[in-house]
Structure formats: C-alpha cells, structure tokens
CHARMM-style PDB file with segment names, atoms N, HN, CA, C and O in Angstrom:
ATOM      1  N   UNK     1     -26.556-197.883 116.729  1.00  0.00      PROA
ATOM      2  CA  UNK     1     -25.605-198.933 116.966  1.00  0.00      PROA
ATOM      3  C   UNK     1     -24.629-198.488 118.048  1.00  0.00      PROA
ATOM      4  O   UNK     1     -24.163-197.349 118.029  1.00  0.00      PROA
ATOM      5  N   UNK     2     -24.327-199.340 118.955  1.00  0.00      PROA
ATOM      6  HN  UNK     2     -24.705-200.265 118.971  1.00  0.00      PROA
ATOM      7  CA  UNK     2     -23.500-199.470 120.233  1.00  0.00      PROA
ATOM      8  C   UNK     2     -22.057-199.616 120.109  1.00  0.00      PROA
ATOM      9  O   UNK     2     -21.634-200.725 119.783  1.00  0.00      PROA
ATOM     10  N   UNK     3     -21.121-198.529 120.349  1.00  0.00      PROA
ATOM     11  HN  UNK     3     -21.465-197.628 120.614  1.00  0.00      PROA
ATOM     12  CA  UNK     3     -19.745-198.800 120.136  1.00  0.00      PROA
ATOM     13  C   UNK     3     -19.223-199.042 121.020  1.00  0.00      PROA
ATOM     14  O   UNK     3     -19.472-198.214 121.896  1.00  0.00      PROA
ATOM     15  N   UNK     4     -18.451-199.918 121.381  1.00  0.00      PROA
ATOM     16  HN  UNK     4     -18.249-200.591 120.670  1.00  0.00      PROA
ATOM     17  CA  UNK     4     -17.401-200.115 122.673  1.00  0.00      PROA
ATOM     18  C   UNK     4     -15.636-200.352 122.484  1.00  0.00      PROA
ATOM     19  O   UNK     4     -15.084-201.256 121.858  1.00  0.00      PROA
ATOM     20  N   UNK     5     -15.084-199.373 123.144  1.00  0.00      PROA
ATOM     21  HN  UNK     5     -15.532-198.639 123.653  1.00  0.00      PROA
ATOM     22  CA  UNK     5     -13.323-199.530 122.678  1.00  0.00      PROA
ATOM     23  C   UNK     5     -12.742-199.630 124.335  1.00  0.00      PROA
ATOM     24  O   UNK     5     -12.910-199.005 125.383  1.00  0.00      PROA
ATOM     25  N   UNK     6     -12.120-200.575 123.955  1.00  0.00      PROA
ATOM     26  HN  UNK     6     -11.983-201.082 123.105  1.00  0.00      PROA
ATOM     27  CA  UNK     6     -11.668-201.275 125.240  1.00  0.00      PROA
ATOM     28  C   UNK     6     -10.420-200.182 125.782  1.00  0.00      PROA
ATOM     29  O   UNK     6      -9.654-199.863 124.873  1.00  0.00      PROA
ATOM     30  N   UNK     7     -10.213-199.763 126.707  1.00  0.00      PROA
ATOM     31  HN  UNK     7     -10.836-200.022 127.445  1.00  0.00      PROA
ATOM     32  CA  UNK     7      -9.114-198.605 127.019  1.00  0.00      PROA
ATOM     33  C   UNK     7      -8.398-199.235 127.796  1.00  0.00      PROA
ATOM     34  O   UNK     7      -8.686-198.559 128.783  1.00  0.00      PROA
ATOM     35  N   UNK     8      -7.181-200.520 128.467  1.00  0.00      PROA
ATOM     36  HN  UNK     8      -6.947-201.069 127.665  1.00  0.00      PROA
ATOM     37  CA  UNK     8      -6.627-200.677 129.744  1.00  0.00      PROA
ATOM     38  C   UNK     8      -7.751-201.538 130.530  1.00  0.00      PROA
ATOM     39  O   UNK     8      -8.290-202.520 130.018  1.00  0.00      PROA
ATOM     40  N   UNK     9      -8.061-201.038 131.897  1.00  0.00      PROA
ATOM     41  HN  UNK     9      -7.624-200.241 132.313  1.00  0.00      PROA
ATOM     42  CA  UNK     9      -8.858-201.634 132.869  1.00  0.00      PROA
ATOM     43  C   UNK     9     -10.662-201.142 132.555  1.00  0.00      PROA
ATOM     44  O   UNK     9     -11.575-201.628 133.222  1.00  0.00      PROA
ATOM     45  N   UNK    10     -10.890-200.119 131.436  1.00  0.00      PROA
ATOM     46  HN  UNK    10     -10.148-199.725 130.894  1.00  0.00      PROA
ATOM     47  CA  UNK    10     -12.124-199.783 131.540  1.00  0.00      PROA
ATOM     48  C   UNK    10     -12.705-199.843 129.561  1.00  0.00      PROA
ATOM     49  O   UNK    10     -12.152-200.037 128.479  1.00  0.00      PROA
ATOM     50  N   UNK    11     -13.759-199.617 129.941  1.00  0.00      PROA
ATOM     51  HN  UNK    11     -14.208-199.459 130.820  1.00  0.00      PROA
ATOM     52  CA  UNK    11     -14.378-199.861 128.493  1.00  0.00      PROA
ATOM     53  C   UNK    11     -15.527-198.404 128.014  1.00  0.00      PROA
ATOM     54  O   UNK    11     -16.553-198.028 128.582  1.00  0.00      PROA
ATOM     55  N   UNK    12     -15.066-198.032 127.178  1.00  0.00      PROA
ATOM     56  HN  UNK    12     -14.233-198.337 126.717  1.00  0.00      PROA
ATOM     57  CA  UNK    12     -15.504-196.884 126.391  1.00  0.00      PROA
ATOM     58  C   UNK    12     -16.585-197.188 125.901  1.00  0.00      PROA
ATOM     59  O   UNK    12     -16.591-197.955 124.938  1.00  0.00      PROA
ATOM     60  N   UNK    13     -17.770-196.687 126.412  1.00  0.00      PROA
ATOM     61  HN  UNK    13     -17.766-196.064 127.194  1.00  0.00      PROA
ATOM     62  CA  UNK    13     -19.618-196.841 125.648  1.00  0.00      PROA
ATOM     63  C   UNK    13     -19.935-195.827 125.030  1.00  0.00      PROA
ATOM     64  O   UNK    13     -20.372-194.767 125.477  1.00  0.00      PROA
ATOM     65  N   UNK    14     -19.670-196.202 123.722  1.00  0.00      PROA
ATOM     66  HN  UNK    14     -19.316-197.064 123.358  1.00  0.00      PROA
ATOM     67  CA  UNK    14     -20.307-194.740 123.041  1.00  0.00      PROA
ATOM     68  C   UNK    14     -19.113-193.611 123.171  1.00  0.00      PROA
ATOM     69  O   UNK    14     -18.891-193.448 121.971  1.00  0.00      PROA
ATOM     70  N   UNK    15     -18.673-193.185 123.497  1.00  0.00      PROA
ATOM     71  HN  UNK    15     -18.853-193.318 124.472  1.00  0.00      PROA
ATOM     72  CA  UNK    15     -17.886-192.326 123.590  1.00  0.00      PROA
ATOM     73  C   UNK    15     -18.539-191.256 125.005  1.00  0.00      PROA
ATOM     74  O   UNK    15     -18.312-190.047 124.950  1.00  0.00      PROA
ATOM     75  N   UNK    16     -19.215-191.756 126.027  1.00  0.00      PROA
ATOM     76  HN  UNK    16     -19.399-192.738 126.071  1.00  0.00      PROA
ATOM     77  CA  UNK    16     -20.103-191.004 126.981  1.00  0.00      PROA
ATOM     78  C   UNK    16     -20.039-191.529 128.379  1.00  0.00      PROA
ATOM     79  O   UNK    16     -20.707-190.965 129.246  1.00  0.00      PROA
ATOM     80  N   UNK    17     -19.203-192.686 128.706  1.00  0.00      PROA
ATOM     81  HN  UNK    17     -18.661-193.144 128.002  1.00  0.00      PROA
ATOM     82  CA  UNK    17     -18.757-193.406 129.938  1.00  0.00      PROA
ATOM     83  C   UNK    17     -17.635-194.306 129.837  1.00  0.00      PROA
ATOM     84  O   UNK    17     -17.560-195.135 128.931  1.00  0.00      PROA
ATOM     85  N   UNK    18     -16.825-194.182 130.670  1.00  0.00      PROA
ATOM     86  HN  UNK    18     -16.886-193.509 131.406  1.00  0.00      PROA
ATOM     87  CA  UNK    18     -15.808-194.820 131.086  1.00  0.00      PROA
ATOM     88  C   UNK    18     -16.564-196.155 132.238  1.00  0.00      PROA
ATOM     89  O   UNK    18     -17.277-195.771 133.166  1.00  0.00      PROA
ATOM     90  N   UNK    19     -16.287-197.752 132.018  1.00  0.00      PROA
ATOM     91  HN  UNK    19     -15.708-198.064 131.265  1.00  0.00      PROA
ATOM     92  CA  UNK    19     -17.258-198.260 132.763  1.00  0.00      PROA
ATOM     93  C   UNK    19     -16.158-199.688 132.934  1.00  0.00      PROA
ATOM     94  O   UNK    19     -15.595-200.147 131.941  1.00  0.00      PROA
ATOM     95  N   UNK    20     -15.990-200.200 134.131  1.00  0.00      PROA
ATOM     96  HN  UNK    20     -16.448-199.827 134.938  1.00  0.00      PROA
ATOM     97  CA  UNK    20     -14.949-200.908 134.740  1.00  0.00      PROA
ATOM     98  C   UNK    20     -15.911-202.722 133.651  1.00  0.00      PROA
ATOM     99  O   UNK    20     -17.096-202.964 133.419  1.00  0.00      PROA
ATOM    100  N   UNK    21     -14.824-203.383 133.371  1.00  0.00      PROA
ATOM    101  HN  UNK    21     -13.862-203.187 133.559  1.00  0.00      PROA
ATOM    102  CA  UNK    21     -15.140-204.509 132.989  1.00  0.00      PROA
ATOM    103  C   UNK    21     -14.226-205.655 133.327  1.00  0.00      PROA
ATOM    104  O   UNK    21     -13.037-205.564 133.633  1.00  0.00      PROA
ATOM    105  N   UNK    22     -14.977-206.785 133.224  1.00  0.00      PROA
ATOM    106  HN  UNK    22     -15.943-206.859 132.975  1.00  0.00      PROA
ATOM    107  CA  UNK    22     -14.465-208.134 133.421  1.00  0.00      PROA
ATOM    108  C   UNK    22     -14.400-209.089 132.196  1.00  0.00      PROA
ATOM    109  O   UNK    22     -15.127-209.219 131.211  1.00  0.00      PROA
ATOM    110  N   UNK    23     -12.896-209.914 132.749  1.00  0.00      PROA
ATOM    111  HN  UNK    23     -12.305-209.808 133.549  1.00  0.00      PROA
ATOM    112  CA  UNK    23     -13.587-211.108 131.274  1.00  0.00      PROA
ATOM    113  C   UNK    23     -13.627-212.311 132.154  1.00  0.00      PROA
ATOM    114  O   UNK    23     -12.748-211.956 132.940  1.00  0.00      PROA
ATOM    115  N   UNK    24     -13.886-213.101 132.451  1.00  0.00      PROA
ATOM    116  HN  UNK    24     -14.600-213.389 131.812  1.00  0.00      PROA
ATOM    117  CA  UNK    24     -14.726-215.173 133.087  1.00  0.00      PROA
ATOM    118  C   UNK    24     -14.963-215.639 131.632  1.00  0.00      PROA
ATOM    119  O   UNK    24     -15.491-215.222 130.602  1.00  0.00      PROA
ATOM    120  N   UNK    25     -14.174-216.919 132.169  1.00  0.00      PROA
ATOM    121  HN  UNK    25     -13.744-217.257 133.007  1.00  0.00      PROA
ATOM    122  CA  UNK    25     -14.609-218.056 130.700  1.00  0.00      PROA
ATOM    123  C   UNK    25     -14.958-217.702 129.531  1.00  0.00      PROA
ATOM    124  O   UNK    25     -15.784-218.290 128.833  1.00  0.00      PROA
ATOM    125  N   UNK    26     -14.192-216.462 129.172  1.00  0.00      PROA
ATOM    126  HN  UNK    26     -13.521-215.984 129.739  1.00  0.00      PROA
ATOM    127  CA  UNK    26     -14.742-215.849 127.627  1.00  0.00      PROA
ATOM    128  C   UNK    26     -15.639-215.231 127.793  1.00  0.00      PROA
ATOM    129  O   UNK    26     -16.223-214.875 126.770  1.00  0.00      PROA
ATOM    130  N   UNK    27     -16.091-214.882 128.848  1.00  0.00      PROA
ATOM    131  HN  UNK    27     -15.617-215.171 129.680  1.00  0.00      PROA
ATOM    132  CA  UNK    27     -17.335-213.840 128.710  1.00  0.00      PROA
ATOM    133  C   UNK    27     -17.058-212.375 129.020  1.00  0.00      PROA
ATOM    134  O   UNK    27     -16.684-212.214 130.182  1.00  0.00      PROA
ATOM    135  N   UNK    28     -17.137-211.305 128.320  1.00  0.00      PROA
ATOM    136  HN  UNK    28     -17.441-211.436 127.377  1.00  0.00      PROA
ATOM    137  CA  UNK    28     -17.061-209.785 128.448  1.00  0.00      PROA
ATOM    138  C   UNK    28     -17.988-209.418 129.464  1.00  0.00      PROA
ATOM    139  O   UNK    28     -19.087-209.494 128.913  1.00  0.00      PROA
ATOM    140  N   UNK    29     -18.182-208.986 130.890  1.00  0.00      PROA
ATOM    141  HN  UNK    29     -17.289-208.925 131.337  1.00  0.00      PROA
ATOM    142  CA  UNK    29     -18.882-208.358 131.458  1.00  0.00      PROA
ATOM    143  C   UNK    29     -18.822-206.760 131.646  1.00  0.00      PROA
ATOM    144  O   UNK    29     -17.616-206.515 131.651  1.00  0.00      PROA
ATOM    145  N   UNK    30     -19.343-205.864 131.762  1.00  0.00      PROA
ATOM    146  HN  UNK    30     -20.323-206.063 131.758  1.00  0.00      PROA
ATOM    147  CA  UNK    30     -19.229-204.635 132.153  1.00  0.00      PROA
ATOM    148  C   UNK    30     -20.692-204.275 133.537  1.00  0.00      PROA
ATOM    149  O   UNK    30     -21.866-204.602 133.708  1.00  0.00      PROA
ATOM    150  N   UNK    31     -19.781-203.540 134.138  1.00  0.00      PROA
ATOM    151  HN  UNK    31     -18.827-203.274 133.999  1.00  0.00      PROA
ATOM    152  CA  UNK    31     -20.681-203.169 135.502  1.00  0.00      PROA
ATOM    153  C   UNK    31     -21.071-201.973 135.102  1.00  0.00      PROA
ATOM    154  O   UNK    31     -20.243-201.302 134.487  1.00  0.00      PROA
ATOM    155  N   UNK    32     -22.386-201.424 135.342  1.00  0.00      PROA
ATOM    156  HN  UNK    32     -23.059-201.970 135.841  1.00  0.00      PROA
ATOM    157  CA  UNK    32     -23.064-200.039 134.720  1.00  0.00      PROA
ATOM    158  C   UNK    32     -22.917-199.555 135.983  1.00  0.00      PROA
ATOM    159  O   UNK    32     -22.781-199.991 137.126  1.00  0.00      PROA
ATOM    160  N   UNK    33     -23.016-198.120 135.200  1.00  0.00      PROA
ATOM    161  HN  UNK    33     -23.127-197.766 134.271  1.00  0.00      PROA
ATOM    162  CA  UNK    33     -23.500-197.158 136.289  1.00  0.00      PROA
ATOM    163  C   UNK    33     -24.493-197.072 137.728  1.00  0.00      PROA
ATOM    164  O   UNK    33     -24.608-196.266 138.652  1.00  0.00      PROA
ATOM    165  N   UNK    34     -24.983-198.085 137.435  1.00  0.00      PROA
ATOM    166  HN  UNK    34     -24.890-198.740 136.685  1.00  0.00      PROA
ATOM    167  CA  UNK    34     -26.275-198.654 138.780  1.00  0.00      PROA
ATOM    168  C   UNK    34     -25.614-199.564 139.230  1.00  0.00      PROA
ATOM    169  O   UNK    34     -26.300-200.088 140.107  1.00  0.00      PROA
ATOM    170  N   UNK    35     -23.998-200.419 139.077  1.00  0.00      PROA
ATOM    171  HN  UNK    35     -23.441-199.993 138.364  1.00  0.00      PROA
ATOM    172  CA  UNK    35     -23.834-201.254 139.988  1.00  0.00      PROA
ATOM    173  C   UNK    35     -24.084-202.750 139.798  1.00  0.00      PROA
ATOM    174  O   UNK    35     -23.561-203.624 140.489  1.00  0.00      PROA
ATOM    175  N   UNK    36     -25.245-203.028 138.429  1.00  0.00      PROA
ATOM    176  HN  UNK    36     -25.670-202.318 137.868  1.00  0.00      PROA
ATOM    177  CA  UNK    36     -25.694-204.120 138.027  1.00  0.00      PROA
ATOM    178  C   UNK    36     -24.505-204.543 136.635  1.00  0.00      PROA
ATOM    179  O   UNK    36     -24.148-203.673 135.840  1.00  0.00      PROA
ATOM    180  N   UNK    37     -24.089-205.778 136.558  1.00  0.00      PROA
ATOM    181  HN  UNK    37     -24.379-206.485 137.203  1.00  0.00      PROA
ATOM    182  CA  UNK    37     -22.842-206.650 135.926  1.00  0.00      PROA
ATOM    183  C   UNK    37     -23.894-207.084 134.428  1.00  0.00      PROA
ATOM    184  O   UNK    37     -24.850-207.811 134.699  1.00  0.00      PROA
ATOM    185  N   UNK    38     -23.790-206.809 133.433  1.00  0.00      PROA
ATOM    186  HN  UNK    38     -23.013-206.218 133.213  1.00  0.00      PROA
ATOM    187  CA  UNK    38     -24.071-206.834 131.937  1.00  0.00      PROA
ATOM    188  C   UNK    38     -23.573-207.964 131.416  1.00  0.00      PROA
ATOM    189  O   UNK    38     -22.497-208.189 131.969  1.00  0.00      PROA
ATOM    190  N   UNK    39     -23.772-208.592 130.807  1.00  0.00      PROA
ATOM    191  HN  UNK    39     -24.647-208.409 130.358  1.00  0.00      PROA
ATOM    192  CA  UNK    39     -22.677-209.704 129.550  1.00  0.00      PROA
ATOM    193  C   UNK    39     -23.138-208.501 128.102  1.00  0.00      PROA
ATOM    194  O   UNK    39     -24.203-208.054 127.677  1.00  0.00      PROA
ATOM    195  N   UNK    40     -21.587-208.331 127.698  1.00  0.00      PROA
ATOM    196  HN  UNK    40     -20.721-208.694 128.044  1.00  0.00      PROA
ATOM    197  CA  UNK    40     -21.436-208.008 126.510  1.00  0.00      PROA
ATOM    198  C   UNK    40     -21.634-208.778 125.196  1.00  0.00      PROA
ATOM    199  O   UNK    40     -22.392-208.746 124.227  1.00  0.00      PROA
ATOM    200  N   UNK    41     -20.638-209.449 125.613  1.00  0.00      PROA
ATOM    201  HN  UNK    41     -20.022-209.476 126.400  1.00  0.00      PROA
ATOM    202  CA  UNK    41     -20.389-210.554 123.859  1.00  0.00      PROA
ATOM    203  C   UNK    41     -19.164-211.569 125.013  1.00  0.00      PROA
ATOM    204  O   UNK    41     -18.254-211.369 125.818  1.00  0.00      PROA
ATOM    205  N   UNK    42     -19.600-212.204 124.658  1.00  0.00      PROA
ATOM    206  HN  UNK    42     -20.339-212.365 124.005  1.00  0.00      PROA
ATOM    207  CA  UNK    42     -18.709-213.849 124.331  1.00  0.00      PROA
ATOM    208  C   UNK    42     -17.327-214.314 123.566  1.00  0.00      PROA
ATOM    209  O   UNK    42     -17.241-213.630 122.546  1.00  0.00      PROA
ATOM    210  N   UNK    43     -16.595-214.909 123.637  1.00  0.00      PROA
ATOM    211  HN  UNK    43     -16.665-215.464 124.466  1.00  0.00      PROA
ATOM    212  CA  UNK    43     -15.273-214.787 123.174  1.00  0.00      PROA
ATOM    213  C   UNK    43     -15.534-216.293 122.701  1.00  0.00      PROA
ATOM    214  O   UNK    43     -15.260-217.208 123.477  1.00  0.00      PROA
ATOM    215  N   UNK    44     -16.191-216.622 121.127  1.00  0.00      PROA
ATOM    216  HN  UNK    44     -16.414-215.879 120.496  1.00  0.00      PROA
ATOM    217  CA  UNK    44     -16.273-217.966 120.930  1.00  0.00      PROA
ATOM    218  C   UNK    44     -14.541-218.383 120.347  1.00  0.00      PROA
ATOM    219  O   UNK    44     -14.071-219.442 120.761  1.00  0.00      PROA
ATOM    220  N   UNK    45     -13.981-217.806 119.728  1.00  0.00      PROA
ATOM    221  HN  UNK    45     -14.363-216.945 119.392  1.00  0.00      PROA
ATOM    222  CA  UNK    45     -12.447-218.536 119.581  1.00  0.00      PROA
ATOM    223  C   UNK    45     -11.521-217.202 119.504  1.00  0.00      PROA
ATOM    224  O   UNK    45     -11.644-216.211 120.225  1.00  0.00      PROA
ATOM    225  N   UNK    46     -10.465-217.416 118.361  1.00  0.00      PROA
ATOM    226  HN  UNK    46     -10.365-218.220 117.775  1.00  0.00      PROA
ATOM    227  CA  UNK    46      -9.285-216.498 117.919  1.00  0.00      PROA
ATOM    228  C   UNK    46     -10.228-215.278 116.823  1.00  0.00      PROA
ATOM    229  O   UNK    46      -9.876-214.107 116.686  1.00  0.00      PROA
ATOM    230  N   UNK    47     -11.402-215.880 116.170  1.00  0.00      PROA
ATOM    231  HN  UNK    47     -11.688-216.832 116.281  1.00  0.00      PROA
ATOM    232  CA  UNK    47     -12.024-215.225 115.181  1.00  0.00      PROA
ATOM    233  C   UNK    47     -13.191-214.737 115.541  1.00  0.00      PROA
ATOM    234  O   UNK    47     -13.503-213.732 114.901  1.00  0.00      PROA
ATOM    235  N   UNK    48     -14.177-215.188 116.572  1.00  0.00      PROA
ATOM    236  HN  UNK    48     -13.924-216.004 117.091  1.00  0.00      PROA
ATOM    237  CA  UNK    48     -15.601-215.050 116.466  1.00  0.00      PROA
ATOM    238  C   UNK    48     -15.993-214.618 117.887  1.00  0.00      PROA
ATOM    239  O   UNK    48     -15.634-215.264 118.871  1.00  0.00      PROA
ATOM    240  N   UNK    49     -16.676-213.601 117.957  1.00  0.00      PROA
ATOM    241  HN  UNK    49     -16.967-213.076 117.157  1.00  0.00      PROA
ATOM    242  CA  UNK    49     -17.597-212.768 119.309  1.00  0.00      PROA
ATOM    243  C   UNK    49     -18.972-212.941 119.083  1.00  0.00      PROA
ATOM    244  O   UNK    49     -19.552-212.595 118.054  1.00  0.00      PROA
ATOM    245  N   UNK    50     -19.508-213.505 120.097  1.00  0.00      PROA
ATOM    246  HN  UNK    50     -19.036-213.786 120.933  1.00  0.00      PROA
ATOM    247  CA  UNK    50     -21.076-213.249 120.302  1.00  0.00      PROA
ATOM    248  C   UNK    50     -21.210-212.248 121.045  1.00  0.00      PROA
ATOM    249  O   UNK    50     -20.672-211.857 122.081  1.00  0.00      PROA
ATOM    250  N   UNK    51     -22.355-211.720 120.075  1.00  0.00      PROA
ATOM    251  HN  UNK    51     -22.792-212.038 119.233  1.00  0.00      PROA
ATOM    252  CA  UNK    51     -23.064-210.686 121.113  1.00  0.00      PROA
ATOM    253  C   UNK    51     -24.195-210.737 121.374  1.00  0.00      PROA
ATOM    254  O   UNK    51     -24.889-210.771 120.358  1.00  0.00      PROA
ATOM    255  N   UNK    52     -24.967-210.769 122.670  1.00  0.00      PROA
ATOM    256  HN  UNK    52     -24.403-210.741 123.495  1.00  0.00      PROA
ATOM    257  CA  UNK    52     -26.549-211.252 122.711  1.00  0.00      PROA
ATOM    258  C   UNK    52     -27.375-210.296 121.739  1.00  0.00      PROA
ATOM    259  O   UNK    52     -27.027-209.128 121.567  1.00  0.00      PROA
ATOM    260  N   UNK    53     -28.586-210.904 121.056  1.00  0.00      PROA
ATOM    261  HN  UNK    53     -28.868-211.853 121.195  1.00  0.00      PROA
ATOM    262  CA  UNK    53     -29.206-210.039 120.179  1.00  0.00      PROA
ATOM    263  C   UNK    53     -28.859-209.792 118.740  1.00  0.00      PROA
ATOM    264  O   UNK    53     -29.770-209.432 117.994  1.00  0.00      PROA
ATOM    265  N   UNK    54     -27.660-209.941 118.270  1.00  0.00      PROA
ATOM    266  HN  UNK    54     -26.920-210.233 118.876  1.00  0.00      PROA
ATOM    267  CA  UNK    54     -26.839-209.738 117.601  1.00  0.00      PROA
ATOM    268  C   UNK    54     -26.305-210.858 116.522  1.00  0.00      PROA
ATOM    269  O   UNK    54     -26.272-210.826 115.292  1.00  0.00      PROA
ATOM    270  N   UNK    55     -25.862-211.949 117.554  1.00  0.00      PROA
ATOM    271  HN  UNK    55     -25.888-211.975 118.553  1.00  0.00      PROA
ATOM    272  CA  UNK    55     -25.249-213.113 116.987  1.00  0.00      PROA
ATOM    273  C   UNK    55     -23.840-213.022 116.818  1.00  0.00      PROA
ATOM    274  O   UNK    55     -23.313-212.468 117.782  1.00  0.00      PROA
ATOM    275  N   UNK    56     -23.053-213.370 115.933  1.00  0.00      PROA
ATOM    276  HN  UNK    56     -23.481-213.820 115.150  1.00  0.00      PROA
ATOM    277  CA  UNK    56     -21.872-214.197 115.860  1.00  0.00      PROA
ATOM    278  C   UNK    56     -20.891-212.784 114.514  1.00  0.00      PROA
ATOM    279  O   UNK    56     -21.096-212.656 113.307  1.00  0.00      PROA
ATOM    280  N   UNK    57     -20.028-212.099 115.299  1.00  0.00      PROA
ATOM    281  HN  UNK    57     -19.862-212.202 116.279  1.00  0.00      PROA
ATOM    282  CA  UNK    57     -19.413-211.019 114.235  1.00  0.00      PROA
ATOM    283  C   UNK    57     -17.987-212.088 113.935  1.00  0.00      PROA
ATOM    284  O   UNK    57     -17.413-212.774 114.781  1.00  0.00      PROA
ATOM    285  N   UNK    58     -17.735-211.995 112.810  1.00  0.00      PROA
ATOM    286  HN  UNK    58     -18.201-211.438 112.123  1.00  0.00      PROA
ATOM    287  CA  UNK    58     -16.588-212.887 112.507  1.00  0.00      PROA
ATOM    288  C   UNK    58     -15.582-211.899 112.429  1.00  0.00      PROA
ATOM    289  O   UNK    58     -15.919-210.728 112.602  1.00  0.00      PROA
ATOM    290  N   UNK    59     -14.166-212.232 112.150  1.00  0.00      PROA
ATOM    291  HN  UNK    59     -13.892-213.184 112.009  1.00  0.00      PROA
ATOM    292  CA  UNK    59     -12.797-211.219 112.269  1.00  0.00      PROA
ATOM    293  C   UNK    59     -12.645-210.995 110.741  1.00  0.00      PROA
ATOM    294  O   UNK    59     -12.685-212.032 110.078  1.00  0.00      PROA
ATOM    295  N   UNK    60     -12.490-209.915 110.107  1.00  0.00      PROA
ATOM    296  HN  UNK    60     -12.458-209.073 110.646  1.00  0.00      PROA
ATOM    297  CA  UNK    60     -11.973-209.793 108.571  1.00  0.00      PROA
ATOM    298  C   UNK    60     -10.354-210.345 108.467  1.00  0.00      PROA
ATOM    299  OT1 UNK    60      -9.768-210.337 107.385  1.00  0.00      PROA
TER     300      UNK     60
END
C-alpha cells in the first residue's frame, strides 16, 4: 500500500521521494521523476477522495 503526506509545495511517496504536485478542479496531480504528470485522487467534497483503482475513501 502507497502512502502519500503532503509536505508545503511537495508530496512525500512512501517515505523515498520528495515529488512537486498540483491541485486543477479537485484533481491531485503529481509530476514523477521522468517528468510525466500522474492524477492521484480526486477531491469529490469536504469528506470524500477518489483514488483511481481504489474508489471513494470517506473522512472518519
């Protein structure tokens, strides 16, 4: 399983890269190491993230 902790301007993968990200219309992007732009997860409201593959994590 894939951890990500958002730090400021960059986003923590795993605990093994520091990796520059974006958010557009609710969408989490992160740019990898090759330069190519990812969608993370989705920002469906105040409670709920999609993540492709995954589906819908709700907020406790």
């Amino acid at each position: 399983m894939a951890s990500l902790t958002f730090k400021g301007d960059t986003v923590d993968y795993m605990g093994m890269f520091d990796l520059d990200y974006t958010v557009e219309d609710g969408k989490v992007k992160i740019e990898g190491m090759n330069g190519e732009t990812a969608l993370v997860l989705k920002i469906k409201d105040d409670n709920t993230l999609v993540m492709p593959m995954v589906g819908e994590l709700k907020k406790r």
